[in-house]
ZAMARGU-4260 file (C-alpha; in steps of 0.2 Angstrom, whole numbers, plus 5000, padded with zeros to 4 digits):
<rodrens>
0) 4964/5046/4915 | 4976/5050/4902 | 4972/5054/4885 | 4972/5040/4872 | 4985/5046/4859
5) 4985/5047/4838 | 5001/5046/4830 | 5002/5056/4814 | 5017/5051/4800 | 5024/5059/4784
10) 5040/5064/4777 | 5033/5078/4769 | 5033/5092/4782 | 5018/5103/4771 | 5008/5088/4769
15) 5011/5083/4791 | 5007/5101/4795 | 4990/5101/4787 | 4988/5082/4793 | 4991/5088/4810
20) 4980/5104/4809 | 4965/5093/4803 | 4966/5079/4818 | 4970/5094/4833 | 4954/5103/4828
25) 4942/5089/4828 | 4951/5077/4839 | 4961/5085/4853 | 4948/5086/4865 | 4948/5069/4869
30) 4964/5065/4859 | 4980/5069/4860 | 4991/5071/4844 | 5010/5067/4841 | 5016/5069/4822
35) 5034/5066/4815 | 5042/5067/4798 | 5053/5049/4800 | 5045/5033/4805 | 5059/5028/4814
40) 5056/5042/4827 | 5041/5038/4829 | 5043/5019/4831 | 5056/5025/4845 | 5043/5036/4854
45) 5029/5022/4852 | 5043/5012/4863 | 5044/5024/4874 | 5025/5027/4876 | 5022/5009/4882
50) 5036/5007/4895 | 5028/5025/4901 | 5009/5016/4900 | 5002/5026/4888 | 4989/5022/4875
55) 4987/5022/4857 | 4971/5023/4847 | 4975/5026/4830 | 4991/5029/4819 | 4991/5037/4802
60) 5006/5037/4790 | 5010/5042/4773 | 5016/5025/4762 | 5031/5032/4754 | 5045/5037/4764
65) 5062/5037/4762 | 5067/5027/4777 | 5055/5015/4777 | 5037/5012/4769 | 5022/5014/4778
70) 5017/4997/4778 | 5032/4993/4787 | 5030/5005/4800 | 5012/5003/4803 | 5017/4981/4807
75) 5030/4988/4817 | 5017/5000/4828 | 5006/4985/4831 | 5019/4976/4842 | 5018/4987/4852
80) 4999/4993/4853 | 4989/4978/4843 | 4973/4986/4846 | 4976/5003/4840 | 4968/5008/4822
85) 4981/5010/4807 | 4977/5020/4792 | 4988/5022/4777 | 4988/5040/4768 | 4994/5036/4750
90) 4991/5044/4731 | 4983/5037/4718 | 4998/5027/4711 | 5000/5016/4728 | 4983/5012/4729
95) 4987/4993/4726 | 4998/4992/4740 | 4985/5001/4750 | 4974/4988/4744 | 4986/4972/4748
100) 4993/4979/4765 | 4973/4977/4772 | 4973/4960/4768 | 4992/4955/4775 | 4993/4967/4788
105) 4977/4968/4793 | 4977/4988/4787 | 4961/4998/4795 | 4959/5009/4781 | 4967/5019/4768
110) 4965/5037/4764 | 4966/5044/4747 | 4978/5063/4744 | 4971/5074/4747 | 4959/5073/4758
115) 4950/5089/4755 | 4938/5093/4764 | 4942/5083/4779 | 4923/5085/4783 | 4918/5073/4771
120) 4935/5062/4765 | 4946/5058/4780 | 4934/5063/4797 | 4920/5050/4794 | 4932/5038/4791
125) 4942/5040/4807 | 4926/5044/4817 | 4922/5027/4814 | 4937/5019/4817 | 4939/5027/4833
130) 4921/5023/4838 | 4925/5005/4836 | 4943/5007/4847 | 4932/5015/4861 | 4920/5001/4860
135) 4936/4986/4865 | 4946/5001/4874 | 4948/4997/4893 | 4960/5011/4899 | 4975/5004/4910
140) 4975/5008/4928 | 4988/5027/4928 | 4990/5024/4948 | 5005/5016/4959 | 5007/4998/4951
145) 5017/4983/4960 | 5023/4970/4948 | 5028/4955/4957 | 5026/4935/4965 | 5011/4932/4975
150) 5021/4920/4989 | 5035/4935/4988 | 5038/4942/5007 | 5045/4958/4998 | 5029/4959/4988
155) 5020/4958/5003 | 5030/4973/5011 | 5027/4984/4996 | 5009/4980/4995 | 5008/4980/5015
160) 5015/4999/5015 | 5003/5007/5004 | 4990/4999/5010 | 4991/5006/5027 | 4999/5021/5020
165) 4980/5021/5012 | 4988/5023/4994 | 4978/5015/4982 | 4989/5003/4971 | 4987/4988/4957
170) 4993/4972/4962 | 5000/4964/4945 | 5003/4944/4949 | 5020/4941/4936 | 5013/4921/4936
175) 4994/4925/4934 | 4991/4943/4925 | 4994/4944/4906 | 4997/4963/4911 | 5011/4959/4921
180) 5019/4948/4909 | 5018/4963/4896 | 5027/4973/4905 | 5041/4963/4910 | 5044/4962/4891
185) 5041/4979/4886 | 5054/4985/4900 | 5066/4972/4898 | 5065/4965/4915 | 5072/4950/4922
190) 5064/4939/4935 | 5077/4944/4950 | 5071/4965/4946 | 5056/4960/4954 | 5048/4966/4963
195) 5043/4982/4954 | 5035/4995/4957 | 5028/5007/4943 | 5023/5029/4947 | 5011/5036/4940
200) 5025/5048/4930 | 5029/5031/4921 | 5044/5029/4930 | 5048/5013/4941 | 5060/5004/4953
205) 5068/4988/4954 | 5065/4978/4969 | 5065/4997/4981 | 5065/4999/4999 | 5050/5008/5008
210) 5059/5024/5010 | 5062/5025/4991 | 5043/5022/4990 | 5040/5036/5002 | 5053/5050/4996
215) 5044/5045/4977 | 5028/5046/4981 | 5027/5062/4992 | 5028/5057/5011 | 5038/5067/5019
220) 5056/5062/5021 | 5064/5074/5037 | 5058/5085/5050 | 5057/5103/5044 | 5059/5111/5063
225) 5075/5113/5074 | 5067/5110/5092 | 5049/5102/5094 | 5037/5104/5110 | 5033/5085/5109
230) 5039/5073/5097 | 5025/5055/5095 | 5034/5038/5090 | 5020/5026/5084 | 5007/5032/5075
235) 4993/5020/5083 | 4977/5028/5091 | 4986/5033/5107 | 4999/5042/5096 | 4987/5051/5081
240) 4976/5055/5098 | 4991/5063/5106 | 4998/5072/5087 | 4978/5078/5086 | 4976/5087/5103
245) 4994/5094/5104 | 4995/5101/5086 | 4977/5109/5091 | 4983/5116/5107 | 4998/5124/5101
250) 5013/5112/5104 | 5026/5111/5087 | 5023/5092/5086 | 5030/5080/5075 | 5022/5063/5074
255) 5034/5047/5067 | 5029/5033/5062 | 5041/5017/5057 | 5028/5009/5044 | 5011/5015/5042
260) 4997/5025/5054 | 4984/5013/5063 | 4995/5001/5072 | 4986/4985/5074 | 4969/4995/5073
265) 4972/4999/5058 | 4972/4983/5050 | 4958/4978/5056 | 4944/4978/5043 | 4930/4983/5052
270) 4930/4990/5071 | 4911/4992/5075 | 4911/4996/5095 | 4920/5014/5093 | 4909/5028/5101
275) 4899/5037/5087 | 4900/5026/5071 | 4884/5014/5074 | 4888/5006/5054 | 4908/5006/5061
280) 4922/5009/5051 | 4939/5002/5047 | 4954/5004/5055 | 4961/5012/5037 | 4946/5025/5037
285) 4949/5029/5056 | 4968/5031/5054 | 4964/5041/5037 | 4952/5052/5046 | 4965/5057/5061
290) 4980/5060/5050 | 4971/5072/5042 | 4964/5080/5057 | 4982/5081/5064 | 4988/5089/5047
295) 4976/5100/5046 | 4982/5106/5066 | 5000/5109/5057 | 5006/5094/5064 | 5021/5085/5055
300) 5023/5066/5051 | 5037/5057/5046 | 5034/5038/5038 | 5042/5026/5036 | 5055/5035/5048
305) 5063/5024/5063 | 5071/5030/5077 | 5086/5023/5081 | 5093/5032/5097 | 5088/5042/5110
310) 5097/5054/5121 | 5091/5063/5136 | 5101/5078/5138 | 5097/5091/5153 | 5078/5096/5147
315) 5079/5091/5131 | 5078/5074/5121 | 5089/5071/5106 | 5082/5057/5094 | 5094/5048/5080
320) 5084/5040/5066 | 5089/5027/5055 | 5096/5040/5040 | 5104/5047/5054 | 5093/5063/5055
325) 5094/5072/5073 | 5078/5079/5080 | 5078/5089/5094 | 5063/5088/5109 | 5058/5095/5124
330) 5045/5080/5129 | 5041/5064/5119 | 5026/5051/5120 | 5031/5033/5116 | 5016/5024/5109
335) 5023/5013/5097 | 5008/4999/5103 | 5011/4981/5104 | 5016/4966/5086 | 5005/4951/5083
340) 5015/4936/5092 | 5026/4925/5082 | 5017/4909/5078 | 5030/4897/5086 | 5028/4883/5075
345) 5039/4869/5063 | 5040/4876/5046 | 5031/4893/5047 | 5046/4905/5045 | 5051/4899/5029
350) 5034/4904/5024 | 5031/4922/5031 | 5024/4931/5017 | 5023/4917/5006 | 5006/4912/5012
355) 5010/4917/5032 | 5004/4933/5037 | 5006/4944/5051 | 4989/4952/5055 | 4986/4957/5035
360) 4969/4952/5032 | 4964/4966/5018 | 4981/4968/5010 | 4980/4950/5003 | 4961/4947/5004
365) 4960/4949/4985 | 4971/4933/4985 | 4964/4923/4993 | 4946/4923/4982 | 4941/4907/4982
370) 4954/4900/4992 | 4956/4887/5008 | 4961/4901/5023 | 4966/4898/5040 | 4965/4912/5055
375) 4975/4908/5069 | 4968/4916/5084 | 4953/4919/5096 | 4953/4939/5100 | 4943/4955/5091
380) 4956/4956/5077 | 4954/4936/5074 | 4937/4937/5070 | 4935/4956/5061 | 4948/4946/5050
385) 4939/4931/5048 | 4923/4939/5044 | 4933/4951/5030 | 4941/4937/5024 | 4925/4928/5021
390) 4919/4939/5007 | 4933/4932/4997 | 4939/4914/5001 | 4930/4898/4997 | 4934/4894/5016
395) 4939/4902/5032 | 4944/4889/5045 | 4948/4898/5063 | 4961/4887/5073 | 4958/4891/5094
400) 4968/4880/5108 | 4950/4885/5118 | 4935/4876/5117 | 4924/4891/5110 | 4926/4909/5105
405) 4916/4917/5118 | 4928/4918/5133 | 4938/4929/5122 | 4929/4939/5108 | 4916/4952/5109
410) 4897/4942/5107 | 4893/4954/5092 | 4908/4946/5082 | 4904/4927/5090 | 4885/4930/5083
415) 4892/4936/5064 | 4904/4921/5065 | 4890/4907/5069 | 4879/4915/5056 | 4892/4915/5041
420) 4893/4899/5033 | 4909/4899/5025 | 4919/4900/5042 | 4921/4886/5050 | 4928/4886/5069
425) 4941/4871/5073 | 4940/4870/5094 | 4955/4862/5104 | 4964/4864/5091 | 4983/4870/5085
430) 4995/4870/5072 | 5009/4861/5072 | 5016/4860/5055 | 5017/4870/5039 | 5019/4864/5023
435) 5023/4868/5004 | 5035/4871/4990 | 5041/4889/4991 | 5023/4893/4998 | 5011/4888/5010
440) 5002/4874/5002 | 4995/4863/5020 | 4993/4865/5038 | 4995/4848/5051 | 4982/4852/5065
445) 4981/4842/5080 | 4965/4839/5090 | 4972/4842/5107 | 4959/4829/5116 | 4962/4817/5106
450) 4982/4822/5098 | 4973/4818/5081 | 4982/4828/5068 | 4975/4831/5051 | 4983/4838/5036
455) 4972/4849/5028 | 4976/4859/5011 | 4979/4880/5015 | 4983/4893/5004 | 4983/4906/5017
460) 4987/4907/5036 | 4982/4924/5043 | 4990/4924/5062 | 4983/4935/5077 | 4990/4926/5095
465) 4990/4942/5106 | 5001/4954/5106 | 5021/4958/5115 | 5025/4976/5116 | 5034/4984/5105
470) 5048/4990/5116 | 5065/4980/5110 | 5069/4994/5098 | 5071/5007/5114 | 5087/5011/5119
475) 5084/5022/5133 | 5081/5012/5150 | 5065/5014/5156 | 5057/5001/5168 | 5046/4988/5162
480) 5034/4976/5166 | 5039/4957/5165 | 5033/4954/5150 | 5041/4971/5145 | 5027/4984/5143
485) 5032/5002/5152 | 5030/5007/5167 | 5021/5023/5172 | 5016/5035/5186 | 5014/5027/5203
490) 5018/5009/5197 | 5038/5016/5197 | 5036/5017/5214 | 5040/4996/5215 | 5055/4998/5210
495) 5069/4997/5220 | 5078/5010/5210 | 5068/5022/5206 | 5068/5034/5219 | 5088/5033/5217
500) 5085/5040/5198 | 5069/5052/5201 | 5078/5067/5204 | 5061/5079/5205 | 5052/5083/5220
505) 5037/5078/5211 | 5030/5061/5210 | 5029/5056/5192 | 5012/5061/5182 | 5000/5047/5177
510) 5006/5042/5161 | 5024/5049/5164 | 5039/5036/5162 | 5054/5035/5175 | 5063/5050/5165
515) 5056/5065/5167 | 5045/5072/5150 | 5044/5055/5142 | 5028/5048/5143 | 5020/5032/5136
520) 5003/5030/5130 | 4992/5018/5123 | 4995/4995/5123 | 5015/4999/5125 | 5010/5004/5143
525) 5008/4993/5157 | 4990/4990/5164 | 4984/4997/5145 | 4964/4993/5142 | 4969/4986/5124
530) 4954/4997/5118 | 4955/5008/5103 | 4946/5020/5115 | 4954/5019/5129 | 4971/5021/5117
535) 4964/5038/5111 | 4960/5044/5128 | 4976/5039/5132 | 4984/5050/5118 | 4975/5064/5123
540) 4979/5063/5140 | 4997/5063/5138 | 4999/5080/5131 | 4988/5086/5147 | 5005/5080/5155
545) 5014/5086/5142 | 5010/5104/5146 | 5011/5101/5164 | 5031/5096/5161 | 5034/5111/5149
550) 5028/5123/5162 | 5041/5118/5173 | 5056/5118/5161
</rodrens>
């Protein structure tokens, strides 16, 4: 936490010296002290120390000054920080207007020159004083800090990236938060800067994109290597897997990530079936867990990095990402995992981020406290965010086409469901309509035994409908499935085609796609198990197969 500060003001640059002196040597331990000789630099600096989120607990100045009397000075200060203490240093002829100034503008105190010794004339005083600032003083929160509207799909970005970067940040509602609202004046900003985000440094940015979050915040912007063993796109379970055993068996590996580490496990709130954590853990703490363990392998990671363009040149793969950096490969793993389905209903694009959200259960959960919450979806990740979301809203209502959760979700998350009482489970049932003004405000659902539609009042829609493979980006052609997942190993054999490009007398490995050295691992594959464990063997098999393909080139 940062030190509170005391502010120390006299024209007289004998009289500040000695000022100065007496506050640093019995306060600087858990003060720290600024002086100046004019008001009007400090006033200036006092500016500056609130746009930067600073704190000040007491200011002292001297009465008579040529620029501008202490009085003044000390009303002009408490505009800025209303809670800090003010005491007046004056002589024995301004002890009237010391007198007045406490009843008009509400002065602290006022010390008598001089205030030799300071043991017994000026420290009790100011002990006192700064005992009672302590008492009120509840110190602003020095972290990342994202000023902003609720129902803004930019907001959500911004919030939505450090949370799955796992960067702690204070979400600061410009409607709701009386914080907010003081910093919007304090920094002269206008409605259309937002969304803001404010550093710890006390710098900020208006409205910034994800990479200018990064690049601030430390994440690391470009690849430091000319040639990589393997390069990972997708930083779900398969690929942290893959980036954990190939930085530990030696390959240079480069892990990149377009958003966040996790991938869809990674939002989930709580995944209790994972081999050897009986309590569970969430899909934060599993991601946080593995990119550290790759790290600490020398493995690099770029996020938010996107890759743009692949080209397969002889033995060697040449990636373009979206800044239009070239990285240079001899074997890459695509495991960029699967997105939540679009909810294909009337109405719900206008509210994407405004109320509609895409498999975000904690980011927004704080939000919705108290709130009427829908879940959308009959899978695992349904009803881990169901169950999260429990612990905040007034009431969570899952909406399922299928008569009962069971066909589809695991029995321990069915059992929690039945025994929470503020989730309620609405069978044969589906949206068909959102509603609201600039945010999500209702929900039509139908009954679809009876075609019954009821509007019921929602203040969130949290959507998990299965899964489509996260493929479109690709631009090198690989064969897929029909619902365009890739292909693999002996499965290429199906097509037509294949044997026409394979050009090794080798069949392909396992996991191996139709071009020789690029290997997909984890849901992006066909016949995938859709299992965090079964992602992470899948991870670390590849770089098996990764070795054998070096070995050959």
């Amino acid at each position: 936490m940062k030190q509170p500060l005391i502010i120390a003001v006299d024209d007289d640059p004998q009289v500040l010296r000695a000022l100065t002196r007496d506050l640093r040597n019995n306060y600087r331990k858990d003060y720290k002290i600024l002086s100046t000789e004019s008001p009007k630099e400090a006033l200036e600096a006092v500016r500056e120390l609130k746009q930067k989120g600073e704190t000040v607990a007491l200011f002292v100045s001297d009465q008579r000054m040529p620029d501008m009397l202490g009085v003044d000075y000390l009303v002009e200060a408490k505009k800025h920080f209303p809670e800090a203490k003010r005491v007046l240093l004056t002589a024995y002829s301004d002890t009237d207007a010391a007198i007045k100034a406490i009843n008009d503008v509400q002065l602290d105190y006022y010390l008598m020159k001089p205030w030799d010794p300071p043991e017994e004339k000026m420290f009790p005083v100011l002990n006192d004083l700064l005992d009672a600032w302590q008492i009120n003083f509840v110190p602003d929160y020095d972290g990342i800090r994202v000023l902003g509207f609720q129902f803004s799909p930019k907001s959500h970005e911004i919030k939505d990236f450090l949370s799955g970067n796992l960067l702690p940040y204070q979400w600061l509602d410009v409607e709701t938060n009386d914080k907010a609202k003081e910093l919007v004046a304090s920094h002269n900003l206008e409605l259309k800067d937002l969304p803001v985000v404010f550093f710890e440094d006390g710098s900020y940015t208006k409205q910034p994109a994800l990479t200018q979050i990064a690049e601030k915040i430390g994440l690391k912007p470009q690849a430091s290597a000319e040639l990589y063993d393997v390069v990972i796109i997708g930083a779900g379970p398969a690929g942290l897997s893959a980036a954990v055993y190939g930085g530990s068996e030696g390959l240079k590996t480069l892990l990149i990530e377009k958003r966040a580490p996790g991938g869809q496990a990674g939002t989930s709130s709580r995944i209790e079936n994972y081999l050897g954590f009986p309590s569970g853990l969430s899909g934060a703490d599993l991601s946080r867990r593995a990119i550290t363990q790759a790290t600490r392998f020398g493995v690099e990671f770029l996020s938010p990095a996107e890759v743009v363009d692949i080209e397969i040149k002889e033995n060697y793969k040449i990636l373009t990402l979206a800044n239009s950096t070239k990285i240079n490969t001899k074997s890459l793993i695509i495991a960029t995992g699967v997105d939540y389905r679009k909810l294909e209903t009337k109405g719900v694009d206008g509210f994407t981020g405004a109320g509609v959200y895409y498999g975000a259960a904690t980011t927004e959960a704080n939000a919705c406290r108290n709130r009427e919450v829908f879940v959308v979806g009959g899978g695992n990740s349904a009803g881990q965010g169901a169950m999260y979301l429990s612990q905040f809203a007034q009431t969570v209502y899952i909406v399922i086409r299928r008569p009962s959760l069971t066909e589809t979700m695991s029995q321990y998350l069915v059992d929690q469901i039945n025994s929470t009482p503020n989730i309620r489970l609405l069978p044969c049932s589906e949206i068909t309509e959102t509603r609201g003004d600039g945010h999500l405000q209702g929900l039509d659902v139908q009954d679809l035994n009876s075609d019954a539609v009821q509007t019921l009042p929602a203040d969130a829609l949290f959507v998990f409908i299965g899964a489509k493979p996260f493929t479109d980006w690709m631009p090198i052609n690989v064969f897929k499935d029909k619902r365009g997942f890739i292909e693999t190993g002996r499965n290429l054999f199906q097509f037509e085609n294949f044997k026409k490009s394979w050009r090794l007398s080798r069949e392909p490995y396992p996991l191996e796609t139709c071009i020789p050295g690029v290997f997909a691992a984890g849901d992006v594959r066909s016949t995938a198990m859709n299992r965090v464990a079964s992602a992470v063997g899948e991870g670390a098999m590849a770089i098996s197969f990764v070795h054998k393909y070096l070995a050959e080139i």
